[in-house]
N, CA, C and O atoms as a GROMACS GRO file, in nm:
protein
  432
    1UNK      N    1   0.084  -0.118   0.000
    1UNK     CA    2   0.000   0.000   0.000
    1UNK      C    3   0.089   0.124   0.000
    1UNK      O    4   0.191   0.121   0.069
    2UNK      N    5   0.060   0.233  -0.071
    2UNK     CA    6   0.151   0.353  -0.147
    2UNK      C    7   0.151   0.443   0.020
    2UNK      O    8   0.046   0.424   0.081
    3UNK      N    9   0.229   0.511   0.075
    3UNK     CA   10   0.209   0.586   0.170
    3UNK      C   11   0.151   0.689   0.144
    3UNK      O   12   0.143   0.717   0.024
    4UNK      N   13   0.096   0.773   0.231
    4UNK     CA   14   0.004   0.910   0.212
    4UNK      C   15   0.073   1.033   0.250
    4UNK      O   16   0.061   1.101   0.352
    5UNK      N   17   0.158   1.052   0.134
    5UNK     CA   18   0.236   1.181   0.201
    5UNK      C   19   0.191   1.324   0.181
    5UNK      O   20   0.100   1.356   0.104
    6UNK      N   21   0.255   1.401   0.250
    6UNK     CA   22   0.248   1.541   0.302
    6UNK      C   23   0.340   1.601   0.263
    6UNK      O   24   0.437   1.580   0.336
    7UNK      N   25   0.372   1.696   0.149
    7UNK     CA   26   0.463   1.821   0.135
    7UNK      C   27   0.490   1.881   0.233
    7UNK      O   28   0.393   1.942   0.279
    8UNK      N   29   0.603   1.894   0.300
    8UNK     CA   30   0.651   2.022   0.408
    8UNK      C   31   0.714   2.109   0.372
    8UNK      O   32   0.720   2.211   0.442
    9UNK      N   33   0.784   2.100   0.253
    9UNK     CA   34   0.830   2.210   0.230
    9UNK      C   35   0.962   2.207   0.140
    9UNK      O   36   1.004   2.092   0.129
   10UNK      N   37   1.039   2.302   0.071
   10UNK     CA   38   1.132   2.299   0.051
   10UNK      C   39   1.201   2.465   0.048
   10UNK      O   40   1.149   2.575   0.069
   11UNK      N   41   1.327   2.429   0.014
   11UNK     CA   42   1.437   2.600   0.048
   11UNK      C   43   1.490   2.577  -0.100
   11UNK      O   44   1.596   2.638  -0.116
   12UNK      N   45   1.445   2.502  -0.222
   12UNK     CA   46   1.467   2.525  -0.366
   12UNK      C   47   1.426   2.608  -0.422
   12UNK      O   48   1.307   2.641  -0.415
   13UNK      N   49   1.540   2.680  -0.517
   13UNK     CA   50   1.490   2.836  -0.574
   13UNK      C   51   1.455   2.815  -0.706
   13UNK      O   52   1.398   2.904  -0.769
   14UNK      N   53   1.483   2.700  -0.761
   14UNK     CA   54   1.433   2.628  -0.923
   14UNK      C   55   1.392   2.496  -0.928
   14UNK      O   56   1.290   2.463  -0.987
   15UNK      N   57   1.452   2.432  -0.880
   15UNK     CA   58   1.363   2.323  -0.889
   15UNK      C   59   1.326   2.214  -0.749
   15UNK      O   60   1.358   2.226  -0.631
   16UNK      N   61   1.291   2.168  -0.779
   16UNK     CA   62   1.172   2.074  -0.694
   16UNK      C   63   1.271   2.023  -0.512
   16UNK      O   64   1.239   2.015  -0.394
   17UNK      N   65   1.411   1.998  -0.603
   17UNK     CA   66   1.464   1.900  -0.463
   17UNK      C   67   1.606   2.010  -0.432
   17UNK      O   68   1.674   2.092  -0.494
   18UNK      N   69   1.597   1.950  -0.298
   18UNK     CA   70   1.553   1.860  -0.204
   18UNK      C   71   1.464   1.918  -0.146
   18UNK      O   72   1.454   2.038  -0.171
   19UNK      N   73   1.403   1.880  -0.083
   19UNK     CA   74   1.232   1.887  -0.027
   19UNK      C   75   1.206   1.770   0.112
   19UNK      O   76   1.263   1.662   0.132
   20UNK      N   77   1.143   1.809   0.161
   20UNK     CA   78   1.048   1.692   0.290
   20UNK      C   79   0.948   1.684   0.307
   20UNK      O   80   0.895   1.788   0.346
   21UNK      N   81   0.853   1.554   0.291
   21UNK     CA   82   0.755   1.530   0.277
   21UNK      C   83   0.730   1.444   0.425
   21UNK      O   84   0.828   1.390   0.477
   22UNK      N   85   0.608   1.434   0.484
   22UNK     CA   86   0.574   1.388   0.580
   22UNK      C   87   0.498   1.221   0.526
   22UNK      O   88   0.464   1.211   0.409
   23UNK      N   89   0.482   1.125   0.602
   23UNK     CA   90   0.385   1.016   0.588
   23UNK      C   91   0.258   1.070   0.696
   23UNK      O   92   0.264   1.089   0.818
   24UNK      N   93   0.175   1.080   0.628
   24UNK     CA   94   0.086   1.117   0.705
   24UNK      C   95   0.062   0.970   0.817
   24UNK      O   96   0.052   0.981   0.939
   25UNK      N   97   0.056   0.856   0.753
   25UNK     CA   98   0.036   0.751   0.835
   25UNK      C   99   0.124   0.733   0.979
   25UNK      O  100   0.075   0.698   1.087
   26UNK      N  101   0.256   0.763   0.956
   26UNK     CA  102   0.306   0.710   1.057
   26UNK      C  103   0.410   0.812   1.119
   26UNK      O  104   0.491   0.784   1.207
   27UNK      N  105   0.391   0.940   1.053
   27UNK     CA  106   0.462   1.056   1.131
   27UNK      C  107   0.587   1.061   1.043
   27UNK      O  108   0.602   1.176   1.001
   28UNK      N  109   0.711   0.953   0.987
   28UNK     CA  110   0.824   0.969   0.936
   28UNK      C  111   0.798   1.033   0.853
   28UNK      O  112   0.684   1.064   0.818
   29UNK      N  113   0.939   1.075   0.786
   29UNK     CA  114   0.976   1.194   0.736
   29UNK      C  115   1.062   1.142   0.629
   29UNK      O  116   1.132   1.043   0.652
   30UNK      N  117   1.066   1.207   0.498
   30UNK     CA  118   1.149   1.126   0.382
   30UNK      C  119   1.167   1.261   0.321
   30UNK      O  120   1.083   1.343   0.285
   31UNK      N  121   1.310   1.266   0.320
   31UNK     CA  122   1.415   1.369   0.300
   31UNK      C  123   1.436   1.299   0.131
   31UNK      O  124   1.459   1.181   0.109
   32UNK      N  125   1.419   1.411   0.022
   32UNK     CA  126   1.444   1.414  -0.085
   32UNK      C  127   1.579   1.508  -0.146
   32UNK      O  128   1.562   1.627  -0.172
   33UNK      N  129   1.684   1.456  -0.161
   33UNK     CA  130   1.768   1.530  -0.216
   33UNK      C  131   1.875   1.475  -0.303
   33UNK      O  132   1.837   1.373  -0.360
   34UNK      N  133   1.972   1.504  -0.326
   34UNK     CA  134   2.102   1.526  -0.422
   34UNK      C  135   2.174   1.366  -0.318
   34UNK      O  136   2.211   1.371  -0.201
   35UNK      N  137   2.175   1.233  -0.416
   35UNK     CA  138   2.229   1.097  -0.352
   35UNK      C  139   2.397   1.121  -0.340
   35UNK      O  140   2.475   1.166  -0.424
   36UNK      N  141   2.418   1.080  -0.219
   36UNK     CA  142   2.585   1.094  -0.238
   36UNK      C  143   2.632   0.952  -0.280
   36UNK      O  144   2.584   0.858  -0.216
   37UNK      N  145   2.718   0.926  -0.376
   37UNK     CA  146   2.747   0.836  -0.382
   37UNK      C  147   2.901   0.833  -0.462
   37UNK      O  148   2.922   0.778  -0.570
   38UNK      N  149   2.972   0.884  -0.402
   38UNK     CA  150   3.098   0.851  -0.358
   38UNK      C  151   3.165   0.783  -0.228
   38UNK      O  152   3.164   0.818  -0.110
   39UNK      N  153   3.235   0.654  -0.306
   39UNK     CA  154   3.251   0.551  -0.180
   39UNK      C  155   3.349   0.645  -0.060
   39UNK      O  156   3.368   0.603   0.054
   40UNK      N  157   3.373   0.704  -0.083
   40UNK     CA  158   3.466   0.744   0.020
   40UNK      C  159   3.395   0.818   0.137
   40UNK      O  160   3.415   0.796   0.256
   41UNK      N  161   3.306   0.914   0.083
   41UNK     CA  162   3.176   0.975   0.170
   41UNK      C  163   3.101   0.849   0.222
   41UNK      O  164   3.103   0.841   0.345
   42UNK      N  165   3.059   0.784   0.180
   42UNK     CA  166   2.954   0.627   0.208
   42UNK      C  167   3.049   0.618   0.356
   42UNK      O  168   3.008   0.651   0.467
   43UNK      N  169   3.198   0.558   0.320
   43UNK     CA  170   3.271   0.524   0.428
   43UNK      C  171   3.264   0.522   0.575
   43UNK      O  172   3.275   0.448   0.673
   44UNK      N  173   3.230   0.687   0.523
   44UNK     CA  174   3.230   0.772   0.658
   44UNK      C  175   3.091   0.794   0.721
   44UNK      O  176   3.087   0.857   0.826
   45UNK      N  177   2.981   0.750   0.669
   45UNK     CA  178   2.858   0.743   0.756
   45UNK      C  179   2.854   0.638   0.876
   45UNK      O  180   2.856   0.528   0.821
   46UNK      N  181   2.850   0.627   0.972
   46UNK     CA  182   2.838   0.590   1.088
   46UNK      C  183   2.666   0.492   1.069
   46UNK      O  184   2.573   0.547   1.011
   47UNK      N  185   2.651   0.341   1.129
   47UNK     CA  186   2.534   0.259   1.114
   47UNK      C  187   2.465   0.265   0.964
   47UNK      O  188   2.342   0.261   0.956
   48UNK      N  189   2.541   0.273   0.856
   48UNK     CA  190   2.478   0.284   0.745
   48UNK      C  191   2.496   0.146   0.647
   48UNK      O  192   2.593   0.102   0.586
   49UNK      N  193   2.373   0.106   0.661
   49UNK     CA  194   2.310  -0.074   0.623
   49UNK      C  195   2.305  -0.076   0.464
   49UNK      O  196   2.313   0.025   0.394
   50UNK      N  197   2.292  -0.184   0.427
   50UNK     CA  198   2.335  -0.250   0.315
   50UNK      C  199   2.224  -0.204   0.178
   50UNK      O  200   2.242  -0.219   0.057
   51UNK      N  201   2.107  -0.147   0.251
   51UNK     CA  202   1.976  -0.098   0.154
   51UNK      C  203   1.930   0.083   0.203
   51UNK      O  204   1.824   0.142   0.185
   52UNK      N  205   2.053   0.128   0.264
   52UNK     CA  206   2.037   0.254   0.303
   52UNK      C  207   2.076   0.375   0.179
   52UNK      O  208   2.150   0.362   0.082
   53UNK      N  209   2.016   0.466   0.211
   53UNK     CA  210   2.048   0.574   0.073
   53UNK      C  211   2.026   0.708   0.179
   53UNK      O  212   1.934   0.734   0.256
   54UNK      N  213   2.168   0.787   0.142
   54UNK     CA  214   2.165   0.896   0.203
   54UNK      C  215   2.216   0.985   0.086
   54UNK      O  216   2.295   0.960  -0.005
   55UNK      N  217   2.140   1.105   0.121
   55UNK     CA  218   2.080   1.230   0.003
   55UNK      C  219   2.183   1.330   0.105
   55UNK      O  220   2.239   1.318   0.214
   56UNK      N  221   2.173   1.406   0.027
   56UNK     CA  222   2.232   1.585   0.076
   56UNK      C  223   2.140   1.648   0.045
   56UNK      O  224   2.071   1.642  -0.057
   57UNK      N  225   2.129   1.761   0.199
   57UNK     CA  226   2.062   1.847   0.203
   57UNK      C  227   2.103   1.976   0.270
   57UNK      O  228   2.138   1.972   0.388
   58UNK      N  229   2.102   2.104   0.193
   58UNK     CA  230   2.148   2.197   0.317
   58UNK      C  231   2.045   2.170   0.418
   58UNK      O  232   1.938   2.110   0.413
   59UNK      N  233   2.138   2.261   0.560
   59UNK     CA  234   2.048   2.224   0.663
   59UNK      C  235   1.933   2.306   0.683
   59UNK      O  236   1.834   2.269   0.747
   60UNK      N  237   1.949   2.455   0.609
   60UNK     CA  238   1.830   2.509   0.636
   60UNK      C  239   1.678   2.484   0.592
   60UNK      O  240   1.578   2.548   0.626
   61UNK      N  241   1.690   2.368   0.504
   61UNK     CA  242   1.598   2.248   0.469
   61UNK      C  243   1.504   2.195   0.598
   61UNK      O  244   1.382   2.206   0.603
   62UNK      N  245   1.596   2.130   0.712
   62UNK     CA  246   1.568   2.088   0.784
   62UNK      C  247   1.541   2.204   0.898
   62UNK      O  248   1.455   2.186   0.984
   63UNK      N  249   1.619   2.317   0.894
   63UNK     CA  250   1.543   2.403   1.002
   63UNK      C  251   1.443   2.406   0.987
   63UNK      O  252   1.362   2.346   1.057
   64UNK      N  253   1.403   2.510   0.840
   64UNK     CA  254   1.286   2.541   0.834
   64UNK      C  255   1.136   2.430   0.808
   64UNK      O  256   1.018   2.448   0.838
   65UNK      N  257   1.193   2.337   0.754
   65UNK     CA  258   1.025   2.286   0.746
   65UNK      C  259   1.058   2.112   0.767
   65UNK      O  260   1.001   2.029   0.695
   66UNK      N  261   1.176   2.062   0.899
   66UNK     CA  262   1.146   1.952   0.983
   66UNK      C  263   1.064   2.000   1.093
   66UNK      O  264   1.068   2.100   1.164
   67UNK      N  265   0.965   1.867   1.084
   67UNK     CA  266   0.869   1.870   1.227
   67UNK      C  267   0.959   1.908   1.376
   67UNK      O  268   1.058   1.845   1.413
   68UNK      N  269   0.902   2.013   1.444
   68UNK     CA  270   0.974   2.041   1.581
   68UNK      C  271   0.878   1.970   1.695
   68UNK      O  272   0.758   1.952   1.679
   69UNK      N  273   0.940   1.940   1.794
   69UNK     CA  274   0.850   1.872   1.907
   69UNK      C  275   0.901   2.022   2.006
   69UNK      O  276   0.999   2.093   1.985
   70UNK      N  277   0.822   2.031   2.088
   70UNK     CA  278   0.818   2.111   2.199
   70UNK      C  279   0.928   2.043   2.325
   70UNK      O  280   1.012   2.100   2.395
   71UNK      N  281   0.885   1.900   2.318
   71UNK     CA  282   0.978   1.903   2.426
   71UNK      C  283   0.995   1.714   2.371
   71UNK      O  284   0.915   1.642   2.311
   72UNK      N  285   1.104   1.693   2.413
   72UNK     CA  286   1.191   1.614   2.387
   72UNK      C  287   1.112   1.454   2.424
   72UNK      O  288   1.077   1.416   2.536
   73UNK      N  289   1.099   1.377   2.290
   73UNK     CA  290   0.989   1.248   2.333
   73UNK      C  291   1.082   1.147   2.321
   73UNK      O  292   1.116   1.114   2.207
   74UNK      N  293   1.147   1.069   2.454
   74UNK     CA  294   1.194   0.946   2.442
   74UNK      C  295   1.119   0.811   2.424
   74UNK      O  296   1.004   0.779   2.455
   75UNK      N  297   1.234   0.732   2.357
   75UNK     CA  298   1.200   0.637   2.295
   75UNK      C  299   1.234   0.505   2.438
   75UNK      O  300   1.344   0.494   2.493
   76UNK      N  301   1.162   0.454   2.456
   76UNK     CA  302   1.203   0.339   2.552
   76UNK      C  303   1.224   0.227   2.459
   76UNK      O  304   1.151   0.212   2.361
   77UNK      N  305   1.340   0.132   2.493
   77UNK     CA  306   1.330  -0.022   2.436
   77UNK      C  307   1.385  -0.088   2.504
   77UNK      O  308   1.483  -0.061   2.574
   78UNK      N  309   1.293  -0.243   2.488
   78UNK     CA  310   1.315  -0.309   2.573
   78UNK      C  311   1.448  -0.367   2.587
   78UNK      O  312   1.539  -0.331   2.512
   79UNK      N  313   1.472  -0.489   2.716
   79UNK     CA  314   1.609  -0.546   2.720
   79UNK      C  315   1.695  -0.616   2.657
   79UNK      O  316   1.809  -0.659   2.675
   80UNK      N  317   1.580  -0.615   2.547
   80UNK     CA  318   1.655  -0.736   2.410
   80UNK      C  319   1.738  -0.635   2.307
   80UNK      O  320   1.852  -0.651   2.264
   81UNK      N  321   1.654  -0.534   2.283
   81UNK     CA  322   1.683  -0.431   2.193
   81UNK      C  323   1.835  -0.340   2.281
   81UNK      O  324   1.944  -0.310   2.233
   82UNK      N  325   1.788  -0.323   2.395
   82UNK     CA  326   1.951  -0.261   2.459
   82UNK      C  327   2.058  -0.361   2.444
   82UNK      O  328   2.152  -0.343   2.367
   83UNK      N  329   2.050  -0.427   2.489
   83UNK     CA  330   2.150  -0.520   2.506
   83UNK      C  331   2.205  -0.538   2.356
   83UNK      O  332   2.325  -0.513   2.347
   84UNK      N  333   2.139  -0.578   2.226
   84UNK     CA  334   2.209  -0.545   2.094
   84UNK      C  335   2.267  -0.434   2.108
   84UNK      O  336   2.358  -0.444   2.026
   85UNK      N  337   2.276  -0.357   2.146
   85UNK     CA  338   2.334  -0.200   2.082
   85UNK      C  339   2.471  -0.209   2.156
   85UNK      O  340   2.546  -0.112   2.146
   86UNK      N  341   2.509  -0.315   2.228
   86UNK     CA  342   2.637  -0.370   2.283
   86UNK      C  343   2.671  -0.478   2.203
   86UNK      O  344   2.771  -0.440   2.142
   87UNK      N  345   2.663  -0.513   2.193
   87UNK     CA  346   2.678  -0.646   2.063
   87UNK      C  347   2.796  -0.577   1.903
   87UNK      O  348   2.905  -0.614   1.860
   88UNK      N  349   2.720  -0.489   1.869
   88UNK     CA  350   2.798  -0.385   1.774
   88UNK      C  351   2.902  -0.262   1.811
   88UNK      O  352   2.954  -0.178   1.737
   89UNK      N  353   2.910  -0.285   1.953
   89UNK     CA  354   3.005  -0.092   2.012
   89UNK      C  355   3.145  -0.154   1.933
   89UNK      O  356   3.177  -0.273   1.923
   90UNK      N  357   3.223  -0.023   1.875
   90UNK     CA  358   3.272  -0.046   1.861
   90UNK      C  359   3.435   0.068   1.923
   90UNK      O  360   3.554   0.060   1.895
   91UNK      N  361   3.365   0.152   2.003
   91UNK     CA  362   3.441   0.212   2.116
   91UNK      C  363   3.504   0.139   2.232
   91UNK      O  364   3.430   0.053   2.280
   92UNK      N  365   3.621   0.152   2.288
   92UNK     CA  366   3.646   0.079   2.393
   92UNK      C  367   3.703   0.201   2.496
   92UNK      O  368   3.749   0.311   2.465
   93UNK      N  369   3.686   0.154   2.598
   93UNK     CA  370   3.765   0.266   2.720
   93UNK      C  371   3.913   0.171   2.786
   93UNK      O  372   4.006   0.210   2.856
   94UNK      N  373   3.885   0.046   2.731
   94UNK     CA  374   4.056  -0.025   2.775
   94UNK      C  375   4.124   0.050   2.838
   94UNK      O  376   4.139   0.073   2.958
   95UNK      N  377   4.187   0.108   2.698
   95UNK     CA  378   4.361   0.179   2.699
   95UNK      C  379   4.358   0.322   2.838
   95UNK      O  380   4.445   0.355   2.919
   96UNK      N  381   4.179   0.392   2.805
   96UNK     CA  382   4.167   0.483   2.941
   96UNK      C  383   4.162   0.459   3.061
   96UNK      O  384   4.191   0.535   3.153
   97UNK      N  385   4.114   0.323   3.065
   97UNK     CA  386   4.118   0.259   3.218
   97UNK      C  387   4.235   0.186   3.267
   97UNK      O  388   4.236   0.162   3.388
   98UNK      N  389   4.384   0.126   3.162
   98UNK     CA  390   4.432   0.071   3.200
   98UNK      C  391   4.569   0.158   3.281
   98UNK      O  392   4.643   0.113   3.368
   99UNK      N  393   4.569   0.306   3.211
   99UNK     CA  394   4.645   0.388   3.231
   99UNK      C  395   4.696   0.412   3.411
   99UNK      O  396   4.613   0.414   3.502
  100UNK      N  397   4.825   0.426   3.431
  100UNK     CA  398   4.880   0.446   3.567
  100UNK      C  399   4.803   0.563   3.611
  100UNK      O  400   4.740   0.566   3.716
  101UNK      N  401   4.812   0.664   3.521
  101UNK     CA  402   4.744   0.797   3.583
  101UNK      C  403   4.727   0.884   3.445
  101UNK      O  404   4.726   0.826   3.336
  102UNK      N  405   4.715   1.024   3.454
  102UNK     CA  406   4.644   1.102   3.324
  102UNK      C  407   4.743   1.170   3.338
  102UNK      O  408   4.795   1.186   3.449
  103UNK      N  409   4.790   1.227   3.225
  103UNK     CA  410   4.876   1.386   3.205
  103UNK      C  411   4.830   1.468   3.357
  103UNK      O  412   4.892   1.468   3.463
  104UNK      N  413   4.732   1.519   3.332
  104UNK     CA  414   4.685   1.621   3.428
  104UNK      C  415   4.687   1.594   3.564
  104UNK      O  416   4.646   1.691   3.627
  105UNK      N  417   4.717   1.500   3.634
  105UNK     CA  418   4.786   1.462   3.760
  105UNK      C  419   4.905   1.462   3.761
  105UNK      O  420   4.955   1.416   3.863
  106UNK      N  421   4.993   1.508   3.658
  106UNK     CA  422   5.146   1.465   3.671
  106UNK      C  423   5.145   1.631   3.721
  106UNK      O  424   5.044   1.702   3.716
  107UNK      N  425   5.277   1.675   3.770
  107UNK     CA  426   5.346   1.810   3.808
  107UNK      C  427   5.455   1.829   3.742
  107UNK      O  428   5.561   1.793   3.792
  108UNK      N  429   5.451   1.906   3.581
  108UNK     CA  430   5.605   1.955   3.534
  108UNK      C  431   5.657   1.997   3.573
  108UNK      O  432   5.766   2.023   3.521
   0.00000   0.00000   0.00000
């Protein structure tokens, strides 16, 4: 079934994109713009999956006509869903914790 979208807007002075349209059904938001697709940019996106497509957009795109919330709506998930998001870290604090002491405790 086709989604039911909503024009929000765009900051294009000739033509159409990039632009944001709303789903009326389910609140998301589908950012229309300019595909980057140079592997080297790709590289550097952070959680970006195997059927993902990321567009460029200036940001005043998104100032002006992304949905604003008033006040900040968290997302709860459950213990199955946290616990994955450890499964993938790929930060470690090791080398900070294994340290004798920090620069800034020493006295030159």
């Amino acid at each position: 079934m086709a989604r039911q979208l909503r024009f929000a807007g765009t900051d294009s002075k000739v033509d159409g994109c990039p632009a944001l349209h709303t789903d009326e059904g389910t609140g998301e938001v589908i950012v229309q713009g300019t595909p980057v697709t140079d592997p080297e940019d790709l590289a550097q996106l952070q959680h970006f999956g195997p059927d993902d497509a990321a567009v460029v957009v200036p940001r005043e795109l998104l100032v002006n006509w992304a949905p604003k919330e008033m006040e900040r709506v968290p997302e709860l998930v459950d213990r199955a869903t946290f616990r994955r998001l450890f499964e993938t870290f790929k930060h470690t604090a090791w080398r900070f914790e294994t340290r004798r002491g920090y620069a800034s405790d020493r006295e030159d």
